[in-house]
C-alpha positions in Angstrom: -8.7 16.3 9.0 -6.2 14.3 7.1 -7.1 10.6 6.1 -6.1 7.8 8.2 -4.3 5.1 5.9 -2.6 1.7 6.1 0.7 1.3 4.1 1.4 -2.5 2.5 4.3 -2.8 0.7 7.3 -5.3 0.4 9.4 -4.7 3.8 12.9 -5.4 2.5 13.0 -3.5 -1.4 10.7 -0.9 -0.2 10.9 0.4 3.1 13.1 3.6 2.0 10.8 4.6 -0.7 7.7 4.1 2.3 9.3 6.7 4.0 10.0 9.2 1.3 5.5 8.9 0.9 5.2 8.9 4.6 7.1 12.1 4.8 4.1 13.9 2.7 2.6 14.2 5.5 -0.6 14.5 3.9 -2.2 11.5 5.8 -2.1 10.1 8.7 -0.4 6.3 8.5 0.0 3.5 11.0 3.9 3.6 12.8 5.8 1.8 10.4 7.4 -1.2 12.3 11.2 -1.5 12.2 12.9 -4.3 10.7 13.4 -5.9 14.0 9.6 -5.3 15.4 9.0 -6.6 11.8 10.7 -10.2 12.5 9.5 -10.3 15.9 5.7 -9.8 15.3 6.5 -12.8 12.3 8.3 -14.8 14.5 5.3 -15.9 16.4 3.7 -17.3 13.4 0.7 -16.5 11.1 -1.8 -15.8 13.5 0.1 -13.6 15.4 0.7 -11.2 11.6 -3.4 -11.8 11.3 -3.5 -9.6 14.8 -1.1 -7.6 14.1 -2.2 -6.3 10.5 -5.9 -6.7 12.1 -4.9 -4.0 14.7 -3.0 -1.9 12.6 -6.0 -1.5 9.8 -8.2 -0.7 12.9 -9.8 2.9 12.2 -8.9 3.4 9.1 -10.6 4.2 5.7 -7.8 3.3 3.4 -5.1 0.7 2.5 -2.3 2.5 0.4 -0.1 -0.5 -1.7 3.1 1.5 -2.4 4.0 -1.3 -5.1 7.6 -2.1 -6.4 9.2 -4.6 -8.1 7.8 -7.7 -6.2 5.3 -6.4 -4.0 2.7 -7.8 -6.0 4.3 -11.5 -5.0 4.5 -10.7 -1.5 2.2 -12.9 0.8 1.2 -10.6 3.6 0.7 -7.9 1.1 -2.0 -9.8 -1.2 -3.2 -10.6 2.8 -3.8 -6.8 3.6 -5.2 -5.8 0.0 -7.8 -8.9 0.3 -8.5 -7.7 4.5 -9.2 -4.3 3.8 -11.1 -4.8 0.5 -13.4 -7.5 2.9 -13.6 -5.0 5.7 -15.1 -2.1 3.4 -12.0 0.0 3.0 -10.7 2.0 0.0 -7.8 0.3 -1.7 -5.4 1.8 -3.6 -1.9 1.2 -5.7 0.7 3.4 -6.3 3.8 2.6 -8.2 7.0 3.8 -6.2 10.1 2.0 -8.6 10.8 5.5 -9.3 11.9 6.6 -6.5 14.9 6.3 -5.2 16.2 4.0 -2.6 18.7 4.4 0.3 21.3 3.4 -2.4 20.3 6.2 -4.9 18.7 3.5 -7.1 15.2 3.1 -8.7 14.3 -0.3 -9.8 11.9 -1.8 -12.7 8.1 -1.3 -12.0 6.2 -4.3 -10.6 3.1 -5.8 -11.7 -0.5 -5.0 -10.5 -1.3 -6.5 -7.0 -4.7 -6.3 -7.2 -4.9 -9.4 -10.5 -3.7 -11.5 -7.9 -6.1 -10.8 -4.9 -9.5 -12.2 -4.9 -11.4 -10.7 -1.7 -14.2 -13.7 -0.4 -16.3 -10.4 -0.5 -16.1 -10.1 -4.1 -15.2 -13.5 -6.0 -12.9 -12.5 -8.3 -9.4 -10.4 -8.6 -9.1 -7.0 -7.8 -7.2 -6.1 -11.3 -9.4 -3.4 -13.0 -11.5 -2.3 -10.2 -9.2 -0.9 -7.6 -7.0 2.1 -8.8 -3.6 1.8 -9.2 -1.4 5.0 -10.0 1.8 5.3 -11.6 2.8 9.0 -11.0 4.1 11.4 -13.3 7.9 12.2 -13.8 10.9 11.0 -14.9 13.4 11.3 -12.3 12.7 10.8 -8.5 11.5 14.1 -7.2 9.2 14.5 -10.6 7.5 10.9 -9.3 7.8 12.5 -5.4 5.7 15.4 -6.4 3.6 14.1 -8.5 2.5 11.4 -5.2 2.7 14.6 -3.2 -0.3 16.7 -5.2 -2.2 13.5 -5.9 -2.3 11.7 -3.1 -5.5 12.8 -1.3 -7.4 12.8 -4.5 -6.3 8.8 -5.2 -7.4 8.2 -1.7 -10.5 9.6 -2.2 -10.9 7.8 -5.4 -10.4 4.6 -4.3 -12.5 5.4 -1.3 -15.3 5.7 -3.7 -14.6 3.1 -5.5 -15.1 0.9 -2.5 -18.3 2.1 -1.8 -20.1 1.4 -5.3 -19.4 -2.1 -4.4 -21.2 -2.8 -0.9 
C-alpha cells in the first residue's frame, strides 16, 4: 500500500512542477487545491488555512516539501513543515528547480526550509535533521527519474528519521 503524503510547496512558482511528482503515482497525496479553492480557503483568514492544512495532513505519515526557489520563504510552508514535525510525521525536502515548468523553464535552487523552521516539539531548526534531496540529473527528465526511483525510499527515510526523535 502506497504512502499517504502531504505536499507543501510555494503555490504560484511551483505548482506545475507538483504535478509532474504527483503524476509518479507512487504515493498517495492530498487533492491539490486549484488556484481559485487556494484564494478562497485564504480568503477567510488564518484560522481558516490552520483547518484547512489541519485537515488535509489528517491520516498521513509524511509531509513532502517539493522546494524551489522561494519555498523556503513561504509562510504557510514553514507552517506545514513545523505542524507535521509537532504532530509526529516524517518530513522530507526535495529540490524540484530542475524541473521544468509550464513555460519549459527550470529556475535556480532554493535554500533549505527546514534552517528556518523551529517545531515547539523540538526547540531548534530543522536544518541538519530532516532530509532534504536534491535528485540526480542534469536535464528535467534525468531530475524526473531520479524523484521517480527514490521517492519511496526518502519517504521512508525521513519516516525514520522522525521516529528516533519522539
Amino acid at each position: 500500500m502506497a504512502r499517504k503524503v502531504f505536499y507543501s510547496f510555494h503555490f504560484k512558482n511551483d505548482f506545475w512542477r507538483t504535478q509532474q511528482v504527483r503524476n509518479i503515482n507512487a504515493l498517495e497525496g492530498q487533492k491539490l487545491a486549484t488556484a481559485n479553492d487556494w484564494e478562497q480557503v485564504k480568503q477567510r483568514g488564518d484560522n481558516a488555512v490552520k483547518q484547512w492544512i489541519a485537515k488535509q495532513m489528517e491520516g498521513k505519515s509524511c509531509v513532502v516539501v517539493l522546494v524551489g526557489e522561494s519555498t523556503s520563504s513561504r509562510r504557510w510552508v514553514k507552517h506545514e513543515i513545523a505542524k507535521a514535525w509537532n504532530d509526529g510525521k516524517g518530513v522530507l525536502g526535495i529540490h524540484i528547480n530542475k524541473l521544468k515548468d509550464n513555460s519549459g523553464n527550470s529556475s535556480p535552487k532554493g535554500s533549505n526550509p527546514f534552517e528556518k523552521v523551529v517545531p515547539t516539539s523540538l526547540g531548534r531548526n530543522l536544518g541538519g535533521i530532516a532530509p532534504i534531496k536534491t535528485p540526480q540529473g542534469v536535464t528535467s527528465q534525468a531530475t524526473y527519474g531520479s524523484i521517480k526511483d527514490n521517492i519511496v525510499d526518502w519517504i521512508e527515510e525521513a519516516i525514520e528519521v522522525r521516529r528516533k526523535y519522539r
